[in-house]
Predicted model as a PDB file, atoms N, CA, C, CB and O in Angstrom, pLDDT in the B-factor column:
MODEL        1                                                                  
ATOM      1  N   UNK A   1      10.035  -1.612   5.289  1.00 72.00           N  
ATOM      2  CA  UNK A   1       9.748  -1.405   6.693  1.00 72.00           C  
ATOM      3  C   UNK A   1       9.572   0.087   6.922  1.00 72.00           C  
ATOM      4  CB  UNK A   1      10.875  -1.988   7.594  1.00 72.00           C  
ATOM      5  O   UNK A   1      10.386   0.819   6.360  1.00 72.00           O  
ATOM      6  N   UNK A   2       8.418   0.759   7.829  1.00 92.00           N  
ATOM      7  CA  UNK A   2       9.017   1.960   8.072  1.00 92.00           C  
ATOM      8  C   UNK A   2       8.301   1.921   9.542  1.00 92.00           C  
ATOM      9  CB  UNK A   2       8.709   3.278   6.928  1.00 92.00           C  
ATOM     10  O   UNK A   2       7.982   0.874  10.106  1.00 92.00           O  
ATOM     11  N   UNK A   3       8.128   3.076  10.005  1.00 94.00           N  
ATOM     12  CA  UNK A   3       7.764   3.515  11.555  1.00 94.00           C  
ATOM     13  C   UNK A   3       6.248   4.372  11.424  1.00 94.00           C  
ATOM     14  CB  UNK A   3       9.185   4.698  12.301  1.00 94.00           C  
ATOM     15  O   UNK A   3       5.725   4.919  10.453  1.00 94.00           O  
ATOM     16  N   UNK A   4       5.765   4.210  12.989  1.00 95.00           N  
ATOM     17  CA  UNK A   4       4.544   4.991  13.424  1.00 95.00           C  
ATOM     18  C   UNK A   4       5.273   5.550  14.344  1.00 95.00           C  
ATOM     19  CB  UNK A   4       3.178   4.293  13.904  1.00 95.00           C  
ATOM     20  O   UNK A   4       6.147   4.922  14.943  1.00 95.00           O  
ATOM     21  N   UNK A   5       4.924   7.149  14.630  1.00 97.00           N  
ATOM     22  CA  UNK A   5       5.153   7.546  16.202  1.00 97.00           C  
ATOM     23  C   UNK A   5       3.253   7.050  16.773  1.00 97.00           C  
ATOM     24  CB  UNK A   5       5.724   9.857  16.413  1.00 97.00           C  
ATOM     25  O   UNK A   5       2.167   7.173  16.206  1.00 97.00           O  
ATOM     26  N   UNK A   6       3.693   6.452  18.212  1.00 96.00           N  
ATOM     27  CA  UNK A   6       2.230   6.635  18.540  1.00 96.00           C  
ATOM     28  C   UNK A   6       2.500   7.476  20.030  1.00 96.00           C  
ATOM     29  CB  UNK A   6       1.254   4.962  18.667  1.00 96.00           C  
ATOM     30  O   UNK A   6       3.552   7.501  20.668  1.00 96.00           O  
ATOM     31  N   UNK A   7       1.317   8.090  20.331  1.00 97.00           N  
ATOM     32  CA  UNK A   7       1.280   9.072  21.577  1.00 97.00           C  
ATOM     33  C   UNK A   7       0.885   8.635  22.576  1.00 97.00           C  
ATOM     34  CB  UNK A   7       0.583  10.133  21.509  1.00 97.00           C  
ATOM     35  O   UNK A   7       0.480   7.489  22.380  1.00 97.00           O  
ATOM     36  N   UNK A   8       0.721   9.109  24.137  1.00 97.00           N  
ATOM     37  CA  UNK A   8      -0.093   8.117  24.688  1.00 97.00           C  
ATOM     38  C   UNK A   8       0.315   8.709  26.431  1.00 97.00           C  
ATOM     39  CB  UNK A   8       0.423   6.275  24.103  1.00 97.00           C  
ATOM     40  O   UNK A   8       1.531   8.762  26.615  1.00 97.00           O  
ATOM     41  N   UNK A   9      -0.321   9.021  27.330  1.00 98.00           N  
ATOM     42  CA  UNK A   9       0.035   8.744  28.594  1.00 98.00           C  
ATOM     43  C   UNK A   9       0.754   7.339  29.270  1.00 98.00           C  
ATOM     44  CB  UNK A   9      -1.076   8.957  29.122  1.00 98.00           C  
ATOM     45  O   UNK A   9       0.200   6.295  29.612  1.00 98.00           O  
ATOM     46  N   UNK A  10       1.977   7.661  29.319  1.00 97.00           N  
ATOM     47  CA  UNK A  10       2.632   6.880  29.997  1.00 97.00           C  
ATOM     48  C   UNK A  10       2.825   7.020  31.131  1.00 97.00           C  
ATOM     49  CB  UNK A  10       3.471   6.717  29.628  1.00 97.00           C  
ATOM     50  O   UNK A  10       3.361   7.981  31.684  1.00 97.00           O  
ATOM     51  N   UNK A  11       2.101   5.391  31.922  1.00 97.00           N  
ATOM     52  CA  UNK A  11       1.942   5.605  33.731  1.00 97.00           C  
ATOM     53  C   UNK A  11       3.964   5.235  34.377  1.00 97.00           C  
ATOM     54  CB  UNK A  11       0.288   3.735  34.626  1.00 97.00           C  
ATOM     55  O   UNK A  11       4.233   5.165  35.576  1.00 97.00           O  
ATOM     56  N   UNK A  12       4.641   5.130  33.673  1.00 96.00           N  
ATOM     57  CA  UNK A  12       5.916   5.131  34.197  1.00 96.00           C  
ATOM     58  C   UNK A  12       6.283   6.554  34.716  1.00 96.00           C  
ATOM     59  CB  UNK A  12       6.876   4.637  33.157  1.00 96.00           C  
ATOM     60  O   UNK A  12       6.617   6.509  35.900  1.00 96.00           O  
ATOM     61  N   UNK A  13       6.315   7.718  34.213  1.00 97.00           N  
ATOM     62  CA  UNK A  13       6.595   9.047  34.051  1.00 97.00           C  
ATOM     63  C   UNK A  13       5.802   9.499  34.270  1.00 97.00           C  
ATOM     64  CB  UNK A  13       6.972   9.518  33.154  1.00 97.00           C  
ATOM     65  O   UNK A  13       6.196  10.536  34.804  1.00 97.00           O  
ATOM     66  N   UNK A  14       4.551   9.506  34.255  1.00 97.00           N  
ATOM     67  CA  UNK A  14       3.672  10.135  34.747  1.00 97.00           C  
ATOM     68  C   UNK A  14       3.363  11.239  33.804  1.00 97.00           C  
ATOM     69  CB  UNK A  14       4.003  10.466  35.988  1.00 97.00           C  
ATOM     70  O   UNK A  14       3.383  12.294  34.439  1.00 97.00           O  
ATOM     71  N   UNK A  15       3.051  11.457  32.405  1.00 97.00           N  
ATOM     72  CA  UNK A  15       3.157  12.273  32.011  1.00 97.00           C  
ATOM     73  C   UNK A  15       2.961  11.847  30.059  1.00 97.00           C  
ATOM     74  CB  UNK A  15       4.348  12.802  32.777  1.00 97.00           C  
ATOM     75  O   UNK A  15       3.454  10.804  29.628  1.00 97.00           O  
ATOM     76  N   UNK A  16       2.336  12.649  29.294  1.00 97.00           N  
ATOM     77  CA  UNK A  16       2.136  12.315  27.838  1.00 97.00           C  
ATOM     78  C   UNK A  16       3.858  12.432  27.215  1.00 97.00           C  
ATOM     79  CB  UNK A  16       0.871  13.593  27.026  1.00 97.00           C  
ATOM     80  O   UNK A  16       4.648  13.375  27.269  1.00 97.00           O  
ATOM     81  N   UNK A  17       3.988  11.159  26.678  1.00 97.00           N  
ATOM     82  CA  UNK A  17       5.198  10.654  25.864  1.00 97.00           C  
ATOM     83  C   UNK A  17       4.848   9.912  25.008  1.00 97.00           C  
ATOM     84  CB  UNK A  17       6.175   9.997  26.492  1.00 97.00           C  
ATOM     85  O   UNK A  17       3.760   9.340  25.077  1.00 97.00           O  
ATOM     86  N   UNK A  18       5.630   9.758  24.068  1.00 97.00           N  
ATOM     87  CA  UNK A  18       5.473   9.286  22.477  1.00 97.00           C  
ATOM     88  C   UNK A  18       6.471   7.859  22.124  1.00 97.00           C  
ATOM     89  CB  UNK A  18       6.069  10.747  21.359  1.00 97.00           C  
ATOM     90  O   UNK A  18       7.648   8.009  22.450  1.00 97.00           O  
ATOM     91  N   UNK A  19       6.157   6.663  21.568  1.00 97.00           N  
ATOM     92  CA  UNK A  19       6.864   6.004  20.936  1.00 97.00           C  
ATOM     93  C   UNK A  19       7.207   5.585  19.590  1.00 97.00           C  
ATOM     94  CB  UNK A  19       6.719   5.427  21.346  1.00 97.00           C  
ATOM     95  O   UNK A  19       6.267   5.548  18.795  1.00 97.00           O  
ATOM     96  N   UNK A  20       8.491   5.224  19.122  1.00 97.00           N  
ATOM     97  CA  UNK A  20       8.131   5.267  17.910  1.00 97.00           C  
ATOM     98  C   UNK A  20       7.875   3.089  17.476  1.00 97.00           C  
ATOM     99  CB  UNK A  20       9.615   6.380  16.993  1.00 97.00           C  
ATOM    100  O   UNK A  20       8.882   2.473  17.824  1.00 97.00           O  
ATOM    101  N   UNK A  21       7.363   2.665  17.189  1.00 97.00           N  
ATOM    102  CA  UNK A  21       7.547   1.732  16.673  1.00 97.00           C  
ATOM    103  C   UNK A  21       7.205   1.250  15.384  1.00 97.00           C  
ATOM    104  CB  UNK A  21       7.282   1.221  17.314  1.00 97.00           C  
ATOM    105  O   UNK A  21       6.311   1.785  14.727  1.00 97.00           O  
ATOM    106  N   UNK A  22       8.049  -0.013  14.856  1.00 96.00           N  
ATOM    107  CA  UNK A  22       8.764  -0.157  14.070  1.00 96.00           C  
ATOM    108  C   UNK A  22       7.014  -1.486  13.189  1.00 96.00           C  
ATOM    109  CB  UNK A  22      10.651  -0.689  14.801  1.00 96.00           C  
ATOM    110  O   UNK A  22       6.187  -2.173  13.788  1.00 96.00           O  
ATOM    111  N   UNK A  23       7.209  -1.247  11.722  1.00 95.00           N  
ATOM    112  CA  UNK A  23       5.926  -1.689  10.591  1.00 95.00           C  
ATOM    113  C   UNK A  23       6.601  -2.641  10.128  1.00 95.00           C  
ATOM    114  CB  UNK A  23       5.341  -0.635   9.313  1.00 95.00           C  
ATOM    115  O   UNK A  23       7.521  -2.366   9.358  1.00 95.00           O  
ATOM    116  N   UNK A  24       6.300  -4.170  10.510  1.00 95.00           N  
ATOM    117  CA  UNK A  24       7.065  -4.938   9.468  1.00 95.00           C  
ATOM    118  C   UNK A  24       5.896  -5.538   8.503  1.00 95.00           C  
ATOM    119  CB  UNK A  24       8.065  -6.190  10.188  1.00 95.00           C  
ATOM    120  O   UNK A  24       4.707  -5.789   8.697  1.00 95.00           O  
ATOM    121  N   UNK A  25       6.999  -5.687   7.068  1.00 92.00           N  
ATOM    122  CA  UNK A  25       6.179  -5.947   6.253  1.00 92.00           C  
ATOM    123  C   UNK A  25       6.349  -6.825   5.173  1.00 92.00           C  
ATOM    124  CB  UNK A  25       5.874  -5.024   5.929  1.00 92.00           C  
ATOM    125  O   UNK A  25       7.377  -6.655   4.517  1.00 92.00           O  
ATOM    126  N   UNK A  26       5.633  -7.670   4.850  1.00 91.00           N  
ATOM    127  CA  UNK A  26       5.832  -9.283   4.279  1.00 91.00           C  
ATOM    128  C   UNK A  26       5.035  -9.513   2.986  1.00 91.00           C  
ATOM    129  CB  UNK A  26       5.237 -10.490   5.428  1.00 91.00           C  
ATOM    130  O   UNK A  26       3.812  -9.455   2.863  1.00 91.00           O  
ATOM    131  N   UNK A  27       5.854  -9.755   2.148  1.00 91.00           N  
ATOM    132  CA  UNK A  27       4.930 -10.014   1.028  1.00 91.00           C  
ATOM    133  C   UNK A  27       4.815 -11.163  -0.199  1.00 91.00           C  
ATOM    134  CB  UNK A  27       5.031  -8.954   0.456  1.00 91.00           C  
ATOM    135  O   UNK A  27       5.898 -11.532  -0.654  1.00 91.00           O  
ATOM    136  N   UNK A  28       3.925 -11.599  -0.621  1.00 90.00           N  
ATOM    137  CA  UNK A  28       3.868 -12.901  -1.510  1.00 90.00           C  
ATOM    138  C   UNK A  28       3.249 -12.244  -2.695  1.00 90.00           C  
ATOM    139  CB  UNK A  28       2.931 -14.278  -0.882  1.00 90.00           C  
ATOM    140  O   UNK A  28       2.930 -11.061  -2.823  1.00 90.00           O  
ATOM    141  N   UNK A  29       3.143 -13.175  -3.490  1.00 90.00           N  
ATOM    142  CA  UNK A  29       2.172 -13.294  -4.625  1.00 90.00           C  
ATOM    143  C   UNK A  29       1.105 -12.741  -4.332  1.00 90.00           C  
ATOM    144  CB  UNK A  29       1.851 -14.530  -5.042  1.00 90.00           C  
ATOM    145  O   UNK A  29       0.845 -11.767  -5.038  1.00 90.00           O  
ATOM    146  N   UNK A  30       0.118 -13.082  -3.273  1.00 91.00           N  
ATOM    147  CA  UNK A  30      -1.075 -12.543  -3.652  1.00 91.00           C  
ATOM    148  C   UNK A  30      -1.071 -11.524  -2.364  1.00 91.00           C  
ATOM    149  CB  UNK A  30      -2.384 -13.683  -3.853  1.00 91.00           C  
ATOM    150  O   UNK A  30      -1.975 -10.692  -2.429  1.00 91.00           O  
ATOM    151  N   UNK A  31      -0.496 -11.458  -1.574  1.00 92.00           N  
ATOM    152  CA  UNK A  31      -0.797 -10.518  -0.213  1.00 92.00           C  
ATOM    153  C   UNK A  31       0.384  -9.598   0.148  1.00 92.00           C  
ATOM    154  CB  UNK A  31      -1.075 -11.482   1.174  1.00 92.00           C  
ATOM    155  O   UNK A  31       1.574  -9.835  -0.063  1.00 92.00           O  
ATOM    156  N   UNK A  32      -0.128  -8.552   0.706  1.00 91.00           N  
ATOM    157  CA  UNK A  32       1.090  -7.774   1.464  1.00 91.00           C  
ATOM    158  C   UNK A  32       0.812  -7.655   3.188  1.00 91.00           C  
ATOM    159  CB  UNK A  32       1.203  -6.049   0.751  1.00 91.00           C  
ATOM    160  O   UNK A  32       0.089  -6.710   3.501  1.00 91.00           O  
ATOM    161  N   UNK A  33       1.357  -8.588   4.405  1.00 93.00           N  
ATOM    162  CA  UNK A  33       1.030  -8.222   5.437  1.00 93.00           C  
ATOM    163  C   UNK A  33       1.862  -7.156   6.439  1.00 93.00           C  
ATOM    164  CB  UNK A  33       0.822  -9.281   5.861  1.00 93.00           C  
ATOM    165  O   UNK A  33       3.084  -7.017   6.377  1.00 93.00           O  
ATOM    166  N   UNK A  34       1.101  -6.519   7.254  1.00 93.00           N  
ATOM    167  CA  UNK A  34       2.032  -5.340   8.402  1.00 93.00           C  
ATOM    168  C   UNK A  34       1.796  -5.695   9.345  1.00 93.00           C  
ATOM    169  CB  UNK A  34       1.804  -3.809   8.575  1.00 93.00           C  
ATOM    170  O   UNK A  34       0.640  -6.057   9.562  1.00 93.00           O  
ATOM    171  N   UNK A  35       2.575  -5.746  10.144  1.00 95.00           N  
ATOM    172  CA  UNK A  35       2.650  -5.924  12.043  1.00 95.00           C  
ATOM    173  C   UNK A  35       3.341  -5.260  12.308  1.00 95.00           C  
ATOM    174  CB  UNK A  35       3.081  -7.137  12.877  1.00 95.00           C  
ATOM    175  O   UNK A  35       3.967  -4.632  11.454  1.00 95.00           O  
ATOM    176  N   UNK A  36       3.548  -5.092  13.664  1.00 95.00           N  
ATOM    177  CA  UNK A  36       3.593  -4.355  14.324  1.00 95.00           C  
ATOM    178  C   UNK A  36       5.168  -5.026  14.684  1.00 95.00           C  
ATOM    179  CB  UNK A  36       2.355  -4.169  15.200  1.00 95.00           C  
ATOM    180  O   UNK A  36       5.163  -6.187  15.091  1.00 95.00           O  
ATOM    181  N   UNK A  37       6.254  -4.455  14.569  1.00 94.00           N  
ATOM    182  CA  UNK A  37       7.587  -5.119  15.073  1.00 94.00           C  
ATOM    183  C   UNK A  37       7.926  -4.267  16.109  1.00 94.00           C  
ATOM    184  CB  UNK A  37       8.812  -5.252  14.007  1.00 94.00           C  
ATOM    185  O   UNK A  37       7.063  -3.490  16.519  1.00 94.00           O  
ATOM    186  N   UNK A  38       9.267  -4.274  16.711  1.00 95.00           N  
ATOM    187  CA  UNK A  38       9.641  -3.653  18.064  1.00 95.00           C  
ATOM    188  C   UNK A  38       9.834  -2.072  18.092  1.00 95.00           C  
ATOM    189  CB  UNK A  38      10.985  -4.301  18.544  1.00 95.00           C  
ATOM    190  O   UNK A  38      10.070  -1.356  17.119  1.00 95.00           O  
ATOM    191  N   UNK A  39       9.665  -1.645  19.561  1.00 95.00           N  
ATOM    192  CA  UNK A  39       9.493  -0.550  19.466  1.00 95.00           C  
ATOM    193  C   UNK A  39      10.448   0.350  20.024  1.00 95.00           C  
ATOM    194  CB  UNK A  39       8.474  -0.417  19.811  1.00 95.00           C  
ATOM    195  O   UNK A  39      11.185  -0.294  20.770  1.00 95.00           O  
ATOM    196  N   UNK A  40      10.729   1.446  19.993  1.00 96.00           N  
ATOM    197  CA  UNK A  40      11.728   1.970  20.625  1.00 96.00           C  
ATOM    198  C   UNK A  40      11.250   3.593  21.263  1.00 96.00           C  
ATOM    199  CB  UNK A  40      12.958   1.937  19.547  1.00 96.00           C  
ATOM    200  O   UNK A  40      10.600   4.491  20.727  1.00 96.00           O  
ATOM    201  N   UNK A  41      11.909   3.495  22.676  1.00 96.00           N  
ATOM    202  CA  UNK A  41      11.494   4.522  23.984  1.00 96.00           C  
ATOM    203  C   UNK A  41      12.748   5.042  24.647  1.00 96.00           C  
ATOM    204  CB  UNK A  41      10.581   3.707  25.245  1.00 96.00           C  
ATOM    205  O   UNK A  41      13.486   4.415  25.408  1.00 96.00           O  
ATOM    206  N   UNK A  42      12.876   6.363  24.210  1.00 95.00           N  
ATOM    207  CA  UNK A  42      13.612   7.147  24.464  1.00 95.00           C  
ATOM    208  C   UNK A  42      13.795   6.986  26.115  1.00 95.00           C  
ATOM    209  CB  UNK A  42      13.152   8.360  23.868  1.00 95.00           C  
ATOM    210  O   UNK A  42      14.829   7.360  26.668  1.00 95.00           O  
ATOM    211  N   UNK A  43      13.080   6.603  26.581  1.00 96.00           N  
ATOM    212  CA  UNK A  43      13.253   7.163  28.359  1.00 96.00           C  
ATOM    213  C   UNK A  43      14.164   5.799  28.603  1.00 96.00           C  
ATOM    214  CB  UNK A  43      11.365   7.299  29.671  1.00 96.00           C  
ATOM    215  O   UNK A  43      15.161   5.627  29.303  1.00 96.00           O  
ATOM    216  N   UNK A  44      13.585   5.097  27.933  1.00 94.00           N  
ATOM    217  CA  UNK A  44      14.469   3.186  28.756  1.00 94.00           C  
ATOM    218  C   UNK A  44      15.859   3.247  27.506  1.00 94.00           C  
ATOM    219  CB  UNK A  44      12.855   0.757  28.321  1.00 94.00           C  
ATOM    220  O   UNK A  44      16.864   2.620  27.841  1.00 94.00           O  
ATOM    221  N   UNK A  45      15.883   3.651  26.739  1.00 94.00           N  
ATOM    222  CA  UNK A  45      17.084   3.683  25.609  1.00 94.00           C  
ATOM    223  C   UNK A  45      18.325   4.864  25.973  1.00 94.00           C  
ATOM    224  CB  UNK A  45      16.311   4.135  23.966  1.00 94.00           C  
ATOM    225  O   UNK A  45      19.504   4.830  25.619  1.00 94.00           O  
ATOM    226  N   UNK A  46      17.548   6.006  26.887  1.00 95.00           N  
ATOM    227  CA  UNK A  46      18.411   6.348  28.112  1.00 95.00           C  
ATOM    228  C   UNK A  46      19.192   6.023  29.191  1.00 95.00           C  
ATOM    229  CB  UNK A  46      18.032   6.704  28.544  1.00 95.00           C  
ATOM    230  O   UNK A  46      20.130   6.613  29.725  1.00 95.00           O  
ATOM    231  N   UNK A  47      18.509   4.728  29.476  1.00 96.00           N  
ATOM    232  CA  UNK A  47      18.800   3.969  30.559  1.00 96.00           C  
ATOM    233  C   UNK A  47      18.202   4.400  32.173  1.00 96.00           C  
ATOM    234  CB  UNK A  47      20.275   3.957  30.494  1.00 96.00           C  
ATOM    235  O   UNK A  47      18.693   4.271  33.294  1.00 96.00           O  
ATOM    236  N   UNK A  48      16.671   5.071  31.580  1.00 96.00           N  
ATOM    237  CA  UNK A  48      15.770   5.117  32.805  1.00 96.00           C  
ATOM    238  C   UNK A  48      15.478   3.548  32.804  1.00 96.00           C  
ATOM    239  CB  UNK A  48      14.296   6.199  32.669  1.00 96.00           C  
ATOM    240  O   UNK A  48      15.941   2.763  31.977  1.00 96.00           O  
ATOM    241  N   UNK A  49      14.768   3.270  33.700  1.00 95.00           N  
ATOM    242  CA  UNK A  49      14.218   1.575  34.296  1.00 95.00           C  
ATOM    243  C   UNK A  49      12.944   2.101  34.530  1.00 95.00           C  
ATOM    244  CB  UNK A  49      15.006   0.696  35.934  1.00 95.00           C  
ATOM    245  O   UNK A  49      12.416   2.979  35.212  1.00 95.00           O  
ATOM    246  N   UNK A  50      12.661   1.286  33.755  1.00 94.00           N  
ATOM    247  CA  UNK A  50      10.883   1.209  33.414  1.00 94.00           C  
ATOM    248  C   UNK A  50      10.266  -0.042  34.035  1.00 94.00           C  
ATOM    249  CB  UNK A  50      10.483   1.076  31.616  1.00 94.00           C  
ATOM    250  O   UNK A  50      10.666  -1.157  33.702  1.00 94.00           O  
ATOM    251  N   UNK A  51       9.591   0.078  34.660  1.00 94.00           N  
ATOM    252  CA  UNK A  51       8.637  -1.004  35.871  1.00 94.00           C  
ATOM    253  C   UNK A  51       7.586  -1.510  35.642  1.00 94.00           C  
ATOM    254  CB  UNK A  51       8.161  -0.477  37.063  1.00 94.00           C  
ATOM    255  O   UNK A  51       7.143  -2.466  36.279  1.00 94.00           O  
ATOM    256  N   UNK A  52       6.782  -0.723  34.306  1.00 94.00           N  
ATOM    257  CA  UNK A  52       5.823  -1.696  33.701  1.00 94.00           C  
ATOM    258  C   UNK A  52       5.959  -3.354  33.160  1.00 94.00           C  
ATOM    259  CB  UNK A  52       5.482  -1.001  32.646  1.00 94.00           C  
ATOM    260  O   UNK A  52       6.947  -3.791  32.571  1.00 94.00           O  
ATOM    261  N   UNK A  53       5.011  -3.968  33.427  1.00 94.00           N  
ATOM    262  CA  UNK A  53       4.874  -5.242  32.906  1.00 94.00           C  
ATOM    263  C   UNK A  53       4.745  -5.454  31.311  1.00 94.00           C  
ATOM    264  CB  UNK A  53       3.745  -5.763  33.550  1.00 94.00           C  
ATOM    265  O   UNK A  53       4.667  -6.587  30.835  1.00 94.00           O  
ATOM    266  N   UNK A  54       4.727  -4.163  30.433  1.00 94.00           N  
ATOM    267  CA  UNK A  54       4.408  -3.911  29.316  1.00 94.00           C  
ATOM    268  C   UNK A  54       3.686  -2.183  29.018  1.00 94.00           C  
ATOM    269  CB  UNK A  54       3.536  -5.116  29.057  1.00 94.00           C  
ATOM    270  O   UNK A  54       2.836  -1.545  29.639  1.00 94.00           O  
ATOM    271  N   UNK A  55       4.315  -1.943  28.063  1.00 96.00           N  
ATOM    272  CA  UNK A  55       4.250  -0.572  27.700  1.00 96.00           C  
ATOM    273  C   UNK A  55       3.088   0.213  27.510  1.00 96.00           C  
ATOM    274  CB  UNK A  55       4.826  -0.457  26.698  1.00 96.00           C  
ATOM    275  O   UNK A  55       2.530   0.192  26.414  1.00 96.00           O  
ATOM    276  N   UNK A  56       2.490   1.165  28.791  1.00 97.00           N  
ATOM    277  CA  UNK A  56       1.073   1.862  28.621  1.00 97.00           C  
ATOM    278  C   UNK A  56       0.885   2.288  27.616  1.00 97.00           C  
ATOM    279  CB  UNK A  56       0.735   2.838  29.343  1.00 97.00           C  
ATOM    280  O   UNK A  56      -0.315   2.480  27.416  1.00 97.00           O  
ATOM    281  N   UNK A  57       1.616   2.594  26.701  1.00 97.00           N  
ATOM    282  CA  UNK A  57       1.295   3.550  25.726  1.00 97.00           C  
ATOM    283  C   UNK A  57       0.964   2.598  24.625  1.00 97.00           C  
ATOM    284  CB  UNK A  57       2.446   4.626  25.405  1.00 97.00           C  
ATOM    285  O   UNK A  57      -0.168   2.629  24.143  1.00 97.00           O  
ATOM    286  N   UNK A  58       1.923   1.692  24.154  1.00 97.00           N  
ATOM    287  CA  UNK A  58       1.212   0.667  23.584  1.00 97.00           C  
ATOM    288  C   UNK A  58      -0.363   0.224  24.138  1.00 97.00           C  
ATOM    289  CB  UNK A  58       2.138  -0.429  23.718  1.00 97.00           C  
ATOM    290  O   UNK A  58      -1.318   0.613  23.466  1.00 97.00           O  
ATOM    291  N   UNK A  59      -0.543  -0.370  25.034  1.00 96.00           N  
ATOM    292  CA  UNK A  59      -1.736  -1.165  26.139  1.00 96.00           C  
ATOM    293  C   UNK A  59      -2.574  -0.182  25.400  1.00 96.00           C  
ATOM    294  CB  UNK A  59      -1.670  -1.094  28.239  1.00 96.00           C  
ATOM    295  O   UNK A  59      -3.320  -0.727  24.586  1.00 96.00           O  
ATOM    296  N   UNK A  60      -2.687   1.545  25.475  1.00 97.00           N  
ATOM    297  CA  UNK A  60      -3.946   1.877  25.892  1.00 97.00           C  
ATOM    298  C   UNK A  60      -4.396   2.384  23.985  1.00 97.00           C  
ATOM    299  CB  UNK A  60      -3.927   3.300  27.444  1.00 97.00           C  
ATOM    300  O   UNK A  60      -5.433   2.833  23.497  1.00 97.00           O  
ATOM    301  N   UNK A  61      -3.189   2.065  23.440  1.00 96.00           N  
ATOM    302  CA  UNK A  61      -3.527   2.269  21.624  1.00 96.00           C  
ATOM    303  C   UNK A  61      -4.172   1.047  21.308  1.00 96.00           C  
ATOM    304  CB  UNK A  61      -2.039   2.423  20.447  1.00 96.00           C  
ATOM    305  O   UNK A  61      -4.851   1.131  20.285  1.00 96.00           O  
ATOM    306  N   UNK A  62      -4.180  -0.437  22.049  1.00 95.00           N  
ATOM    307  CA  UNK A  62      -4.236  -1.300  21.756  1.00 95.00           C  
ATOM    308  C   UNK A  62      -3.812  -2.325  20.297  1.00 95.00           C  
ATOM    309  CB  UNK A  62      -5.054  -1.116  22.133  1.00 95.00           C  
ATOM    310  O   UNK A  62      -4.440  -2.982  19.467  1.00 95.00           O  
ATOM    311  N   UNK A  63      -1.979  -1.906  20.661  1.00 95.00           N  
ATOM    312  CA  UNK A  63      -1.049  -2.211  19.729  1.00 95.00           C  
ATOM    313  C   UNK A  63      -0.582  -3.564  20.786  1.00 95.00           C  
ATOM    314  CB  UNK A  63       0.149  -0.827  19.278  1.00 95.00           C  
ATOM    315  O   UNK A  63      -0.671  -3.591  22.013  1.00 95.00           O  
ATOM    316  N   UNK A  64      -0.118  -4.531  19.963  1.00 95.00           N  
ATOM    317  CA  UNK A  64       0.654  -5.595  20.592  1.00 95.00           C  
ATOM    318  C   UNK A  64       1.392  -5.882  19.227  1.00 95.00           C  
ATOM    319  CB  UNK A  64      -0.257  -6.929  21.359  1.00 95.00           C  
ATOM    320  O   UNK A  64       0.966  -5.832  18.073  1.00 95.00           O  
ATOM    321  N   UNK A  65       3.236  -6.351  19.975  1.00 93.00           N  
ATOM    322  CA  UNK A  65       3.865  -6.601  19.290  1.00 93.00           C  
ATOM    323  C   UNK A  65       3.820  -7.689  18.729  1.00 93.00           C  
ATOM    324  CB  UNK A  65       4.600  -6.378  19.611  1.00 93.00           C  
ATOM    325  O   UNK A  65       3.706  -8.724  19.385  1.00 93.00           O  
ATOM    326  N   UNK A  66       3.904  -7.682  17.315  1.00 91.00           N  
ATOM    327  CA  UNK A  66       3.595  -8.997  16.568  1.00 91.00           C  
ATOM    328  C   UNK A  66       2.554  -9.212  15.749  1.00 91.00           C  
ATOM    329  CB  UNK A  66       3.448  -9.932  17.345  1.00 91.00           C  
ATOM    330  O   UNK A  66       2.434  -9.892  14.729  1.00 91.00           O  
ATOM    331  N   UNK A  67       1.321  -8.059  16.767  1.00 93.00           N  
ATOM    332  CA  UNK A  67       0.198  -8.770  15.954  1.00 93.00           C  
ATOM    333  C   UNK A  67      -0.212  -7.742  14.554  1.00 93.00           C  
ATOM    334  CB  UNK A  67      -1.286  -9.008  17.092  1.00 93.00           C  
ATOM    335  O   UNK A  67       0.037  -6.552  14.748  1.00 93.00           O  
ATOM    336  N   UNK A  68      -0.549  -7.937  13.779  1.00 91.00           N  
ATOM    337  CA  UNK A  68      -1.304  -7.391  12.752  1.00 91.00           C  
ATOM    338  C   UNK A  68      -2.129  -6.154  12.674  1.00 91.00           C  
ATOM    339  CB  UNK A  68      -2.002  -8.209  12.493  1.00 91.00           C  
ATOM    340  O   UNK A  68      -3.066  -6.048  13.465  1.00 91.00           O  
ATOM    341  N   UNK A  69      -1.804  -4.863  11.503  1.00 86.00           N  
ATOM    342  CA  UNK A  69      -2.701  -3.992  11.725  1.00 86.00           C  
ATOM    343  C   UNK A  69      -3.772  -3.713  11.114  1.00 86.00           C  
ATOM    344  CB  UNK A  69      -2.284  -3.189  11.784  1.00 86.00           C  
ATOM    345  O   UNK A  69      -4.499  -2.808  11.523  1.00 86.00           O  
TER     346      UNK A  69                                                      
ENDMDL                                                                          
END                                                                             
């Protein structure tokens, strides 16, 4: 497993902030797959309250959790 930081204007804060999230990674015989596992944000891991429906900074990299990179 390891991590991406990704960058990104975040409309919570108003302001360019960074997340780091987390590479999971699966492997067989013939394949090795990566997705994208959970992510972690300094501002809400503070215990700011974040009001998005889902994370701009993710949205505008067009990362979704779970799916494949």
């Amino acid at each position: 497993m390891g991590s991406k930081i990704i960058n990104g204007y975040c409309e919570e804060q108003k302001c360019n902030y960074s997340v780091d999230i987390n590479i999971l990674e699966s492997y067989t015989l013939e394949d090795i797959s990566r997705n994208y596992g959970t992510y972690k944000c300094d501002y809400k891991a503070f215990g700011n309250k974040c009001n998005q429906p889902e994370c701009s900074i993710l949205r505008d990299n067009g990362i979704k959790i779970g799916n494949s990179l």
